[in-house]
ZADO-1210 file (C-alpha; in nm, 4 decimals, padded with zeros to 6 digits):
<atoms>
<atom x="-00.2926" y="05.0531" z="-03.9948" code="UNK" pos="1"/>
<atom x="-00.2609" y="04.8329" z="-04.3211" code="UNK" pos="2"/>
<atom x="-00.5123" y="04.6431" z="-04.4887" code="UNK" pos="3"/>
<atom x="-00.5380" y="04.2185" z="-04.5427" code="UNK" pos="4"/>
<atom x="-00.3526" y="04.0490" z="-04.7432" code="UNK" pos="5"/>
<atom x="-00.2266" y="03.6933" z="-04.8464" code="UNK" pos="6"/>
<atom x="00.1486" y="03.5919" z="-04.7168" code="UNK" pos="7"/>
<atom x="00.3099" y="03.2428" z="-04.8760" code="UNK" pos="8"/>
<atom x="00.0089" y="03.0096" z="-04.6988" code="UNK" pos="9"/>
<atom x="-00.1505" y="03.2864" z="-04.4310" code="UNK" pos="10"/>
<atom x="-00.4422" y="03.5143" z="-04.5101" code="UNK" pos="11"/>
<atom x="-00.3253" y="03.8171" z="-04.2971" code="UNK" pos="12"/>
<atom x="-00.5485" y="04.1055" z="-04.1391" code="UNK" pos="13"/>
<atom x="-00.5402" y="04.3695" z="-03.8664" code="UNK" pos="14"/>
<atom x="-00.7384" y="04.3554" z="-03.5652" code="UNK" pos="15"/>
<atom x="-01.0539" y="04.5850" z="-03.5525" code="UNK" pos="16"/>
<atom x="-01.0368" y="04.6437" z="-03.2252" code="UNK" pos="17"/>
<atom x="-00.6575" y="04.6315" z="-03.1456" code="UNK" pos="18"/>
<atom x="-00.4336" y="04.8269" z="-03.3286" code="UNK" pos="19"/>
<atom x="-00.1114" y="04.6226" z="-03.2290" code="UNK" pos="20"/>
<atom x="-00.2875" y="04.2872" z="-03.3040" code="UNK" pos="21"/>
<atom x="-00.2654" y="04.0858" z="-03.6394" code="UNK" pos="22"/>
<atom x="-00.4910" y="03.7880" z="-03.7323" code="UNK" pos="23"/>
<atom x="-00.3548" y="03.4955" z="-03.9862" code="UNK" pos="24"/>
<atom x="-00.5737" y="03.2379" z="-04.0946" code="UNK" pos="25"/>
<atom x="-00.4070" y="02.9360" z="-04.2691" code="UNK" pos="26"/>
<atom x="-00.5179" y="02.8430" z="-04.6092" code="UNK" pos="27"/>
<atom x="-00.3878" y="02.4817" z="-04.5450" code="UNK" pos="28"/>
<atom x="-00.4426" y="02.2216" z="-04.2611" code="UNK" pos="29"/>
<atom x="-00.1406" y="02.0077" z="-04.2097" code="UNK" pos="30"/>
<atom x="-00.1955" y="01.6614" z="-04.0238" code="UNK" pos="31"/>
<atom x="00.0046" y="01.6051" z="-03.7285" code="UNK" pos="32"/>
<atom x="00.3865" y="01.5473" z="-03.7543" code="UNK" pos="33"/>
<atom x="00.6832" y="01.3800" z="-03.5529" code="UNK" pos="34"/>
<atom x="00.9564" y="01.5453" z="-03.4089" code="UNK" pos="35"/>
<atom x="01.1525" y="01.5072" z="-03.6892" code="UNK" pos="36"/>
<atom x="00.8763" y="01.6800" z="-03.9298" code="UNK" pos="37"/>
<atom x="00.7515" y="01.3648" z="-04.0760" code="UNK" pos="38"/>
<atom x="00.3751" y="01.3155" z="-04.1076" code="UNK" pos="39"/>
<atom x="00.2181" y="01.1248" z="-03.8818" code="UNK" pos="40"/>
<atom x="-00.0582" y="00.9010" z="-04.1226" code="UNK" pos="41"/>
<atom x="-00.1075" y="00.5276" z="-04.0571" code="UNK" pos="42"/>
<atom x="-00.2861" y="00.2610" z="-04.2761" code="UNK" pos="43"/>
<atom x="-00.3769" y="-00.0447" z="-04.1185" code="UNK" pos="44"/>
<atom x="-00.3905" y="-00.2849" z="-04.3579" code="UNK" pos="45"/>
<atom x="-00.5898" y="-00.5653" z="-04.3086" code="UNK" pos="46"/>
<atom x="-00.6506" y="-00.6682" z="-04.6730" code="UNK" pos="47"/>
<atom x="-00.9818" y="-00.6006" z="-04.8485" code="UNK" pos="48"/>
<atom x="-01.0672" y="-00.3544" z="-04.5686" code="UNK" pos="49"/>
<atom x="-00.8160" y="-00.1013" z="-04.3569" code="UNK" pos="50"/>
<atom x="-00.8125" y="00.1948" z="-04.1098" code="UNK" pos="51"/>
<atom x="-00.6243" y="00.5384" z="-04.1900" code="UNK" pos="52"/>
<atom x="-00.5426" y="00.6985" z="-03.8976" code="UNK" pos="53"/>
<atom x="-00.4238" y="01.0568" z="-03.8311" code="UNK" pos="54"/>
<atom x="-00.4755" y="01.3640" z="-03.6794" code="UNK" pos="55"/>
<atom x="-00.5404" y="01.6658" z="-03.8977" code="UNK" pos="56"/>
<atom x="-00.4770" y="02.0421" z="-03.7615" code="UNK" pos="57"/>
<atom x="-00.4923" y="02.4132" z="-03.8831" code="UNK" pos="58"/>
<atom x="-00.1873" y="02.5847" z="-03.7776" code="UNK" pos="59"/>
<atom x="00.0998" y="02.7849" z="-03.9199" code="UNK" pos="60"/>
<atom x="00.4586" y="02.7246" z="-03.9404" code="UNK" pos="61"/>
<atom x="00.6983" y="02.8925" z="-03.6442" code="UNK" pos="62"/>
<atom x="00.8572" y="03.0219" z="-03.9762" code="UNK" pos="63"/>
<atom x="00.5562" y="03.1450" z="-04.1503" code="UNK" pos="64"/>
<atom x="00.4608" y="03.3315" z="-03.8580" code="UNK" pos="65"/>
<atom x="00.7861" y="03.5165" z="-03.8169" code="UNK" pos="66"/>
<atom x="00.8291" y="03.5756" z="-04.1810" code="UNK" pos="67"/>
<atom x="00.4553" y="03.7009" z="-04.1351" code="UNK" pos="68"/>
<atom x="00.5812" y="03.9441" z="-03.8608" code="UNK" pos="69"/>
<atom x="00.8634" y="04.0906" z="-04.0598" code="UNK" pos="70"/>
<atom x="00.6432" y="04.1270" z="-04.3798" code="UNK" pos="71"/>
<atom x="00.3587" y="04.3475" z="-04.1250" code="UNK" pos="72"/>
<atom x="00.6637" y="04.5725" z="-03.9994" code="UNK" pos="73"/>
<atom x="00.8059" y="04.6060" z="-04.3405" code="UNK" pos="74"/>
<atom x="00.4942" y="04.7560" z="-04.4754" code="UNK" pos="75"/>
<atom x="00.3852" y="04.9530" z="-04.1419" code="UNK" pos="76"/>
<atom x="00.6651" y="05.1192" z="-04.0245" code="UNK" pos="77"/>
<atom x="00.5145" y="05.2915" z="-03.7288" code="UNK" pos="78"/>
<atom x="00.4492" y="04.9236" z="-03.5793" code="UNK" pos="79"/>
<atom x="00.8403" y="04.8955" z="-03.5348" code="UNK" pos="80"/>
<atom x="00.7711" y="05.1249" z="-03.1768" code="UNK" pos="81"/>
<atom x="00.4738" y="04.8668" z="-03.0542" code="UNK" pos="82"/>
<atom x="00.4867" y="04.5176" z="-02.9467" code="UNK" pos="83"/>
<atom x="00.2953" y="04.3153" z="-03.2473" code="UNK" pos="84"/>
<atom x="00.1171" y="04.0431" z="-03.1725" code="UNK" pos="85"/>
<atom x="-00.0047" y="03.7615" z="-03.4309" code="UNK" pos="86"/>
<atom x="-00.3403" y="03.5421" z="-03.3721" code="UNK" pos="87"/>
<atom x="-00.5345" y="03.2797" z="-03.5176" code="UNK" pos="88"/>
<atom x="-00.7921" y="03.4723" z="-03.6587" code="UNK" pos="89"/>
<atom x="-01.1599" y="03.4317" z="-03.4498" code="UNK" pos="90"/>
<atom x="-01.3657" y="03.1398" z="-03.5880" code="UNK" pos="91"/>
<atom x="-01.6295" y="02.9731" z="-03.4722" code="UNK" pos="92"/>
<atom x="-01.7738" y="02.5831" z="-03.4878" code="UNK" pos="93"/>
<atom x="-01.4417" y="02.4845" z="-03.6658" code="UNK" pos="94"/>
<atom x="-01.5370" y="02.1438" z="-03.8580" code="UNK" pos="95"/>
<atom x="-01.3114" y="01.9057" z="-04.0033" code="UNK" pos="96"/>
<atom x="-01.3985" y="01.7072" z="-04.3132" code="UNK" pos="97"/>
<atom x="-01.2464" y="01.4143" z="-04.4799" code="UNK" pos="98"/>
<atom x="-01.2830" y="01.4182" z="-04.8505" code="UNK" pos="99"/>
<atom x="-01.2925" y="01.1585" z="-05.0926" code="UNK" pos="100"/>
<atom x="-01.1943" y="01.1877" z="-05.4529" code="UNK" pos="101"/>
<atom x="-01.2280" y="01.0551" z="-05.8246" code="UNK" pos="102"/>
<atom x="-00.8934" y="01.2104" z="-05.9061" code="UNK" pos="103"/>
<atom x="-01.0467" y="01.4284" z="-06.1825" code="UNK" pos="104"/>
<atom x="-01.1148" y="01.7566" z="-05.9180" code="UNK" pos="105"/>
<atom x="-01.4750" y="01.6054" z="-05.7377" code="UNK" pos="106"/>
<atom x="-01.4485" y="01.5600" z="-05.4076" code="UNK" pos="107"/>
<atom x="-01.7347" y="01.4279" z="-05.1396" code="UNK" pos="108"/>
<atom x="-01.7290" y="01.4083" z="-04.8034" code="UNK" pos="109"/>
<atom x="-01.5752" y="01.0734" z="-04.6437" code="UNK" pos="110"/>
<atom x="-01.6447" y="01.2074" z="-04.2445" code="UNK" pos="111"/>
<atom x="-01.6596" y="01.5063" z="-04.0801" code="UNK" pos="112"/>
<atom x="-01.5579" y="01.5881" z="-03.6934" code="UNK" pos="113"/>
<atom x="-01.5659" y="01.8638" z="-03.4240" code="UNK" pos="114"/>
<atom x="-01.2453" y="02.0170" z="-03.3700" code="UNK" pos="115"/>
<atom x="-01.0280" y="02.0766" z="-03.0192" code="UNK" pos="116"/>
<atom x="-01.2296" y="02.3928" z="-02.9963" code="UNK" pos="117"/>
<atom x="-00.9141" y="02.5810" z="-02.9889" code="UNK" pos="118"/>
<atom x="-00.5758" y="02.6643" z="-03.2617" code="UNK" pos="119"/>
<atom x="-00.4363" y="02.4565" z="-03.3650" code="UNK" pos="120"/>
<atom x="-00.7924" y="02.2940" z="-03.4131" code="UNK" pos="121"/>
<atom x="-00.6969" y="01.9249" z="-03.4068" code="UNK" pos="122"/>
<atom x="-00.9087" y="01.6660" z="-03.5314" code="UNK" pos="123"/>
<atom x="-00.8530" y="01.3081" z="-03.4944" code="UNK" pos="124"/>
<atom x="-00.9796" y="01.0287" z="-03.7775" code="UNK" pos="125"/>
<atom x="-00.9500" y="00.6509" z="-03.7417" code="UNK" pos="126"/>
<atom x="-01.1483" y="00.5809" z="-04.0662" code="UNK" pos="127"/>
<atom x="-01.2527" y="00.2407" z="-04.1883" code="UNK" pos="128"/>
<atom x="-01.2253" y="00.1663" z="-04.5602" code="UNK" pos="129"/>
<atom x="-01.2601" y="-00.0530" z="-04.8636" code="UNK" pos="130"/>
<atom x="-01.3531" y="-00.1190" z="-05.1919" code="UNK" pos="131"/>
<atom x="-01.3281" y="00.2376" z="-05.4064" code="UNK" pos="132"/>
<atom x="-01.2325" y="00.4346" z="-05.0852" code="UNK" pos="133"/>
<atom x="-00.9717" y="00.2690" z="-04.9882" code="UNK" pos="134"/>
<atom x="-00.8224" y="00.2529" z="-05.3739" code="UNK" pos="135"/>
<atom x="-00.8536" y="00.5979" z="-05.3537" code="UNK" pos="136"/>
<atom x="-00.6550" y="00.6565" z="-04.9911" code="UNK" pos="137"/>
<atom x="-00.3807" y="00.4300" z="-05.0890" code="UNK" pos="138"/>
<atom x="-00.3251" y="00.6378" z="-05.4432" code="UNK" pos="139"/>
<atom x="-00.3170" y="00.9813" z="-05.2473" code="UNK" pos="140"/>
<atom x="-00.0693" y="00.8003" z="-04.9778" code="UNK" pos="141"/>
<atom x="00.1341" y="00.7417" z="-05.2632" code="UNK" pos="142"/>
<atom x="00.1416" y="01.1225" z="-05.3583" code="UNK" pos="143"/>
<atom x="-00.1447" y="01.0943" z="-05.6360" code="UNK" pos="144"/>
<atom x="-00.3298" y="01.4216" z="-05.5944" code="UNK" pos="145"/>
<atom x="-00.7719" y="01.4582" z="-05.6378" code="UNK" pos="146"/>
<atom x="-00.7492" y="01.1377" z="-05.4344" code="UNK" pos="147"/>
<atom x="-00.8488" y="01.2428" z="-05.1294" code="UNK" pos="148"/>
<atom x="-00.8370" y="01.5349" z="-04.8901" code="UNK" pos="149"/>
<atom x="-00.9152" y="01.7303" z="-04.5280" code="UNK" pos="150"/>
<atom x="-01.0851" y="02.0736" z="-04.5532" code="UNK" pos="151"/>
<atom x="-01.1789" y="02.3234" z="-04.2129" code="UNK" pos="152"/>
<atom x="-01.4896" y="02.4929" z="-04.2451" code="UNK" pos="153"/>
<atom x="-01.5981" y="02.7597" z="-03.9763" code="UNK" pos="154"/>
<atom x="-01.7430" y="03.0823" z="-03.9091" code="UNK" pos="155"/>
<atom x="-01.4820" y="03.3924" z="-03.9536" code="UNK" pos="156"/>
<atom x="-01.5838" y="03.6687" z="-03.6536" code="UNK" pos="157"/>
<atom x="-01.5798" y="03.9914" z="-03.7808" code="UNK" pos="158"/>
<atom x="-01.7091" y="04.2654" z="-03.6413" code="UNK" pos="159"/>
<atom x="-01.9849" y="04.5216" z="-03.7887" code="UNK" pos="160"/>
<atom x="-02.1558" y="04.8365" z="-03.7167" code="UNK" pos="161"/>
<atom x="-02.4479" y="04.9162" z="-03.8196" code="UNK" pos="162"/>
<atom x="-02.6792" y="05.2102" z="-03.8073" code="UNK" pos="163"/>
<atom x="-03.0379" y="05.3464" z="-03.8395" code="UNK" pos="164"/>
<atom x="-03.1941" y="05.6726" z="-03.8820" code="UNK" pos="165"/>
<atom x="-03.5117" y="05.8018" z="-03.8274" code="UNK" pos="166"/>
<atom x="-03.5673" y="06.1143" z="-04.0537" code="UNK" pos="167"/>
<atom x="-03.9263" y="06.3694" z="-04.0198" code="UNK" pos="168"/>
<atom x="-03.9743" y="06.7104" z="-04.0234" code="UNK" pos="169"/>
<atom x="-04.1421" y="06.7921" z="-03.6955" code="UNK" pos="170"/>
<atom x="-04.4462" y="06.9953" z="-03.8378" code="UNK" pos="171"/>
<atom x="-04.5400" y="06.6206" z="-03.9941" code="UNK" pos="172"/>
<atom x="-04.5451" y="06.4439" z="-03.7184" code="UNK" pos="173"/>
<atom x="-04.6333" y="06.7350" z="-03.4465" code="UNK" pos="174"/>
<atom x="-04.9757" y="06.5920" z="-03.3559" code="UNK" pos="175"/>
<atom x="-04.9235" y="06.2523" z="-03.3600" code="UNK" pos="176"/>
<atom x="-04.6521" y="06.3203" z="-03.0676" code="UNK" pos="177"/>
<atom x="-04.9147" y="06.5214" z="-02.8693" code="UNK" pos="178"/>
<atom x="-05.1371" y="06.3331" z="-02.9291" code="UNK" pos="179"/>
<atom x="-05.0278" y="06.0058" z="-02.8143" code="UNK" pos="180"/>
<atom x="-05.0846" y="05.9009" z="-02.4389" code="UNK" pos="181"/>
<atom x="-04.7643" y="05.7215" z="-02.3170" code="UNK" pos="182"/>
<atom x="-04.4493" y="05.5926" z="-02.5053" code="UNK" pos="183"/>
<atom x="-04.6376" y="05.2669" z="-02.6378" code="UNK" pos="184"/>
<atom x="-04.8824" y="05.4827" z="-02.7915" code="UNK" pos="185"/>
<atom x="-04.6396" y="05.7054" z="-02.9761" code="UNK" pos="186"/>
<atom x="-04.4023" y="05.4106" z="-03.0787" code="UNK" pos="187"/>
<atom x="-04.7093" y="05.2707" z="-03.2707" code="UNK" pos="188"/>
<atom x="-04.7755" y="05.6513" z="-03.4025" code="UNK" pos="189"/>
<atom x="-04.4552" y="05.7232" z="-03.5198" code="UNK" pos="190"/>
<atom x="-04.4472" y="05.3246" z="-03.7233" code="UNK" pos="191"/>
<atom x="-04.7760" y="05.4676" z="-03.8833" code="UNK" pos="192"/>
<atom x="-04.5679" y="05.7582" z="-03.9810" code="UNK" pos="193"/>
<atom x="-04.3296" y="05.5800" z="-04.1500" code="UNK" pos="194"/>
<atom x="-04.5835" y="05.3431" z="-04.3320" code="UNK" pos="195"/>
<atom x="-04.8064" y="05.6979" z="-04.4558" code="UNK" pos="196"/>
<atom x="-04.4465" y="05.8382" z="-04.5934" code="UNK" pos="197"/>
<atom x="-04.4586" y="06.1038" z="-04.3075" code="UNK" pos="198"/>
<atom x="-04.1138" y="06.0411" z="-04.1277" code="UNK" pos="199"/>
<atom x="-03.8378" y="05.7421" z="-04.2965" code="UNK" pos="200"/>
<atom x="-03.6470" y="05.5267" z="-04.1561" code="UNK" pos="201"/>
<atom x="-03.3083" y="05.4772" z="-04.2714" code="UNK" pos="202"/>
<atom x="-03.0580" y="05.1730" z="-04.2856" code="UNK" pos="203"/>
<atom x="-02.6737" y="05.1954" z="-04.3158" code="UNK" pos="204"/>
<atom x="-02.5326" y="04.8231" z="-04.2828" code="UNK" pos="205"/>
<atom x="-02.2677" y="04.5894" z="-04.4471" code="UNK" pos="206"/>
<atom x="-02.4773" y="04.4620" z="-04.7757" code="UNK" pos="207"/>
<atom x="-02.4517" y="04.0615" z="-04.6885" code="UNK" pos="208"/>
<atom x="-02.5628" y="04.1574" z="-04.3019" code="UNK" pos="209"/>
<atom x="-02.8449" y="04.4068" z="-04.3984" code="UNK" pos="210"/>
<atom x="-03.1035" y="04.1776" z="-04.3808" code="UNK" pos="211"/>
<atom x="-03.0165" y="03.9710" z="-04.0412" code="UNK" pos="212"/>
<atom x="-02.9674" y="04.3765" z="-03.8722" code="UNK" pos="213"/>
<atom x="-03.2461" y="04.5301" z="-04.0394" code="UNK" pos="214"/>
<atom x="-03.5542" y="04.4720" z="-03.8439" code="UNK" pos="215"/>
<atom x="-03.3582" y="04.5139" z="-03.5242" code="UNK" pos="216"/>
<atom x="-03.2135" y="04.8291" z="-03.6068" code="UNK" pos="217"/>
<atom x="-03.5962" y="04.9392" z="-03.7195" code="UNK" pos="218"/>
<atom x="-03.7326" y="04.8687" z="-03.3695" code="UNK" pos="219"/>
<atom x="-03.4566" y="05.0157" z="-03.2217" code="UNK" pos="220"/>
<atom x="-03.4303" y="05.3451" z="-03.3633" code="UNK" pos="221"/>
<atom x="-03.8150" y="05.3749" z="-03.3775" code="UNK" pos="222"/>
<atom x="-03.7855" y="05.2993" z="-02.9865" code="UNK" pos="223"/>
<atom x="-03.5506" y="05.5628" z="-02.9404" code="UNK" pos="224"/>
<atom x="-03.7533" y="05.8508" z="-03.1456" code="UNK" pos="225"/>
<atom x="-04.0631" y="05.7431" z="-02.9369" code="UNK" pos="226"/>
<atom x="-03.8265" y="05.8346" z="-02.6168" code="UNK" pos="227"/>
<atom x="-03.6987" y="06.1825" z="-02.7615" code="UNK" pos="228"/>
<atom x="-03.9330" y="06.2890" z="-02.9734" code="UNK" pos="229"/>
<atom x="-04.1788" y="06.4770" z="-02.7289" code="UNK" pos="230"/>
<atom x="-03.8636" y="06.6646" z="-02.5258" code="UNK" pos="231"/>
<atom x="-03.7152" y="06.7075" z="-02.8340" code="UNK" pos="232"/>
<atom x="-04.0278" y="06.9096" z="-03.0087" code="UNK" pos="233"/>
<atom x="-04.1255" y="07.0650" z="-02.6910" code="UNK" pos="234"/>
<atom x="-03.7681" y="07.2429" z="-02.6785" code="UNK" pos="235"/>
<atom x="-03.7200" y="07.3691" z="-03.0411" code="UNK" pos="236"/>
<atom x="-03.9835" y="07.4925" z="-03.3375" code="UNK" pos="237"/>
<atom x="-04.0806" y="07.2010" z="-03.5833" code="UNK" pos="238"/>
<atom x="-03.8254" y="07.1340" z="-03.8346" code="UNK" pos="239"/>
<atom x="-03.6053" y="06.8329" z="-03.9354" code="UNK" pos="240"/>
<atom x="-03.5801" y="06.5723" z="-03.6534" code="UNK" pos="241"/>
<atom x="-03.3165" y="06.2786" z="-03.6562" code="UNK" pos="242"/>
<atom x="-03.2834" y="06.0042" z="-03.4181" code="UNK" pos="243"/>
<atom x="-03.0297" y="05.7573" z="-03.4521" code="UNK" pos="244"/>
<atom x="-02.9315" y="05.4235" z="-03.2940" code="UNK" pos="245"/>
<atom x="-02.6388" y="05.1979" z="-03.3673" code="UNK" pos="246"/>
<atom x="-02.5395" y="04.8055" z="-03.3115" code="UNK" pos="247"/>
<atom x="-02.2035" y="04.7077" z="-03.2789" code="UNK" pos="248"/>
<atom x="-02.1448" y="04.3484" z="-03.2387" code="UNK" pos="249"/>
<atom x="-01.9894" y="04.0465" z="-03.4821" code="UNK" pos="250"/>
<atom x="-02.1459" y="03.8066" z="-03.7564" code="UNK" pos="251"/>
<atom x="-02.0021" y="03.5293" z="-03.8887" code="UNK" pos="252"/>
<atom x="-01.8200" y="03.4958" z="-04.2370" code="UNK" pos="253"/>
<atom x="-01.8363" y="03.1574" z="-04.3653" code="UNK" pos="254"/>
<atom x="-01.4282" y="03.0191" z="-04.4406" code="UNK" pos="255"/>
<atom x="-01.2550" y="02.7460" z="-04.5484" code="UNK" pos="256"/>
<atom x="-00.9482" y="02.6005" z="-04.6237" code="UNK" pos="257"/>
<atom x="-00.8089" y="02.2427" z="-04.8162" code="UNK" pos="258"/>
<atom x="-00.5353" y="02.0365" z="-04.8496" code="UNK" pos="259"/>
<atom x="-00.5072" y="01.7653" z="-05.1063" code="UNK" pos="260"/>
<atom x="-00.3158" y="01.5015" z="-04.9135" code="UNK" pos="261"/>
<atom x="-00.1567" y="01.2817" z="-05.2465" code="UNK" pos="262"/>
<atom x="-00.0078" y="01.6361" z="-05.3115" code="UNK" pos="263"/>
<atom x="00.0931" y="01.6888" z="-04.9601" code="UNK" pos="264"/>
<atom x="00.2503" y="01.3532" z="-04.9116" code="UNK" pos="265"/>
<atom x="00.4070" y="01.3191" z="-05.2202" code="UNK" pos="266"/>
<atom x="00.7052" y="01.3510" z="-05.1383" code="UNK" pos="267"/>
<atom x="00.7189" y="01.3123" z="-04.7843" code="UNK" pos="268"/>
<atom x="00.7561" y="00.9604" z="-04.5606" code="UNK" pos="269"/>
<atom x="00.4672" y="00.8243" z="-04.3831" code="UNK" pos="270"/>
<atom x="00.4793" y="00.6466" z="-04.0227" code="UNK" pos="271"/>
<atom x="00.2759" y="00.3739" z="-03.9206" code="UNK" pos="272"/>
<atom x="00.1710" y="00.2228" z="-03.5666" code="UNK" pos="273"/>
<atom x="00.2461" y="-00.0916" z="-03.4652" code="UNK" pos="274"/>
<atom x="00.0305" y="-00.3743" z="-03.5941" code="UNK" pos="275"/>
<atom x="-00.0086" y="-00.2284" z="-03.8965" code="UNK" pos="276"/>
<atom x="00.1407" y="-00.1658" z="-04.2189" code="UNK" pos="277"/>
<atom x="00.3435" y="00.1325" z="-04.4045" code="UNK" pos="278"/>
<atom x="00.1052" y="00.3924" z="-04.5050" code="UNK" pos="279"/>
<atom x="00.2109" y="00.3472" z="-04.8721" code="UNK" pos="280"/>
<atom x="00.2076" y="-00.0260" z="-04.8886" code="UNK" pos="281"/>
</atoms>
């Protein structure tokens, strides 16, 4: 199976967990468009005030995504034999945010919205401006860029295993095991042991997820010795013991991606509903 990589506006990536499965993530929202590919952005004008209105999404081209599929076969053969299929990659609590800019690269947020829930993520704005804000939205309807612009943020689901060790040599911890009366007893005999430097207990999980993983692993292996441990001693002379126990599950990776709308509609037409007025007037 190949490894990730970027594809014209897609971060790409196999599946963990399904060999004939690719994810793509789009590194630019879109807003909404007509049939005929126009974007669909309305300013009501009403003077010193007015409402933009449109609908932003997260999606990827019908010819990105076959592109995409050739590119995958291209540089893994043995796919050519397999059905491929291409998903959104898993997120979760997608968030859409409307930024605001000073046309010199700072941006703040203007409003921020749940999505759909689901790709192509849609989030709809009806935003009321004026003064500096709306200067600002009618220069990026006009195609100035830094003017303003819609960013997804949401948690990327990957998934991790992680795994911890217990590590003694039996002789050690011998009489602690016979000496302890029931499992409780020996779970709290065997933490001692670690603490004294008699037995360790070792951690092997992704840096950034060490730390969340840790202290569960800990209890869990130490658990797991206190259920083995006296079988295990009782059946074998004292020498090196190991007890392991593992967590599979997935964290979340924070993600992102922008669009600068002055660059995206510079050189497109905008539409506007009725009762209002062009979105570059």
């Amino acid at each position: 199976m190949g490894t990730s990589f970027d594809f014209r506006s897609l971060r790409c990536f196999p599946s963990a967990r399904d060999a004939a499965t690719w994810h793509f993530l789009p590194r630019y929202p879109d807003v909404q468009r007509a049939t005929d590919g126009r974007p669909l952005v309305t300013l009501v004008d009403l003077g010193p005030t007015a409402y933009l209105v449109f609908t932003a999404t997260w999606a990827a081209s019908r010819e990105d995504l076959q592109a995409l599929r050739e590119e995958i076969v291209a540089r893994n053969p043995a796919m050519r034999a397999q059905p491929l299929v291409l998903a959104f990659a898993p997120v979760a609590s997608p968030r859409c945010s409307v930024l605001v800019g000073d046309g010199r690269g700072s941006f703040e947020i203007l409003a921020s919205s749940a999505t759909s829930g689901m790709p192509p993520y849609d989030a709809a704005f009806n935003l009321h401006l004026q003064g500096e804000r709306l200067a600002h939205a009618k220069a990026a309807l006009h195609g100035e860029p830094g003017r303003l612009g819609v960013e997804y943020a949401a948690q990327l689901r990957v998934p991790v295993s992680a795994k911890a060790e217990f590590r003694a040599n039996g002789a050690d911890i011998l009489a602690a095991v016979d000496a302890a009366q029931g499992r409780d007893a020996l779970r709290q005999a065997l933490e001692r042991a670690v603490d004294e430097g008699r037995a360790r207990v070792v951690v092997d999980a992704p840096d950034p997820d060490a730390s969340e993983l840790a202290t569960e692993l800990y209890d869990r292996v130490l658990d797991r010795a206190a259920e083995l441990l006296p079988r295990m001693l009782r059946q074998a002379p004292p020498g090196d013991v190991r007890v392991t126990a593992e967590i599979e599950r997935e964290i979340g990776q924070p993600t992102s991606a922008f669009t600068d709308l002055g660059r995206l509609l510079a050189t497109e037409t905008t539409q506007s509903d009725i009762g209002g007025q062009h979105a570059a007037d």
